[in-house]
Structure formats: C-alpha cells, structure tokens
N, C-alpha and C positions, 0 to 999 in steps of 0.2 A: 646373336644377342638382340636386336635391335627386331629382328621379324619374329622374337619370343615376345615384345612388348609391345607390338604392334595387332598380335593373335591376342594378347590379353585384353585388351584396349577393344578389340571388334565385341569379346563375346563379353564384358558388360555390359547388363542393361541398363536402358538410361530408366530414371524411377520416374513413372507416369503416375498422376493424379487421377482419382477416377472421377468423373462429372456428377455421380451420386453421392460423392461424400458427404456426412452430417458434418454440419458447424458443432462447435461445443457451445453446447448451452451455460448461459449463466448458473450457478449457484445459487437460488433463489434465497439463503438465508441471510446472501451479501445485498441483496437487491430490497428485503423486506424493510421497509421505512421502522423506525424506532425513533422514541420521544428522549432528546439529551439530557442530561441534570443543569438544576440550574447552575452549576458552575460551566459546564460547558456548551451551554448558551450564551453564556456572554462571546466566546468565541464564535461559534457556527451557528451562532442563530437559535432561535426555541421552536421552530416548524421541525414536525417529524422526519428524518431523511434516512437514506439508505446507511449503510455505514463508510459503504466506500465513500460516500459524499461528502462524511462526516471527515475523515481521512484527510481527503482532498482539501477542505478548510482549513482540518488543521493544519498540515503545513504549509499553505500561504501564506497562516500565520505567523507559523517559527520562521519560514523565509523570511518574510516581509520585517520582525519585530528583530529578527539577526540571531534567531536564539540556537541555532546549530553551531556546535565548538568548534571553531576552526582548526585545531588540530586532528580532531576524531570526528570524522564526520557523523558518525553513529549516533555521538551522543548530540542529547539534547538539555539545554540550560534553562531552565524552569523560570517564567519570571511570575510578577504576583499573580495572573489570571493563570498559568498552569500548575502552578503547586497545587492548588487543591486537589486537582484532575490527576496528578502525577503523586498523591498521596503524599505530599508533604515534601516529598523530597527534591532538592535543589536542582540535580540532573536525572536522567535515564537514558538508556540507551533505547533506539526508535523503536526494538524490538518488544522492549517491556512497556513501551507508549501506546501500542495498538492493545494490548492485555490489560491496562489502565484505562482506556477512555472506551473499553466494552465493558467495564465497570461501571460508567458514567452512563450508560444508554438503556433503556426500558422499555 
C-alpha cells in the first residue's frame, strides 16, 4: 500500500511556470478617467479619475465616517453626502453602490 503511494507521488508533475507567460492586462474601461457628479465630488473630489479610484475613495469614506452596518457587513448606511449618490435610499448593499456611483460618473 504504502509503495502504491509513493509510485503515485513520483509520477506527478510538479506544475512549472513558463518564463513567457503574459501578465493580464488591465481593463482599460476600469482605468479610463471619468468626470463625478457633483454629488459625488464632495466626496472624491471633482478631478476626473479612473473608477477604481473613485471606489477606493469611496470607501475610505464609509470606513472613515463608520457607515458600514456592523451586523452585515454588505450593507452600507447612507448619511447626508451619500443619499443622493445611493438614490435616496437610507442603505444598500456594496453590490448595488458600485451600479449606483457608475451612475454618478460621465
């Protein structure tokens, strides 16, 4: 039994990287700079930025201002500078924040 798992063990291969392999390229449509609205310029600024950028600010923000629910991490609790941005509504979840503030970008 033991020289069955030892003959198994010889003949896999170890998986070898090849030295030519491509990097994956960005996504250019995440990297292309876009102008905020002015609601969500007060947060991240009114210079054009990429989106991921725009992302990245915002939750600094929600970190920073405490506005992620402490029981669902998912959701987020809207104060007066993101209600606009989040269409009025009090919470959402992070999912429907990123489909929200591509609404806010031009």
């Amino acid at each position: 039994m033991a020289a069955k798992k030892a003959a198994a063990a010889k003949k896999a291969p170890a998986a070898k990287k090849t030295a030519g392999a491509a990097k994956r390229k960005p996504n250019a449509s995440f990297m292309k700079e876009m102008t905020p609205s002015a609601a969500l310029a007060e947060i991240v600024g009114n210079k054009p930025l990429p989106r991921t950028e725009v992302v990245k600010k915002l939750w600094a923000y929600i970190k920073k201002q405490g506005l992620q629910d402490a029981k669902n991490k998912r959701q987020i609790n809207a104060d007066d500078k993101l209600k606009p941005i989040f269409g009025g509504k009090k919470n959402v979840t992070m999912f429907e924040m990123t489909a929200l503030v591509n609404k806010q970008l031009s």
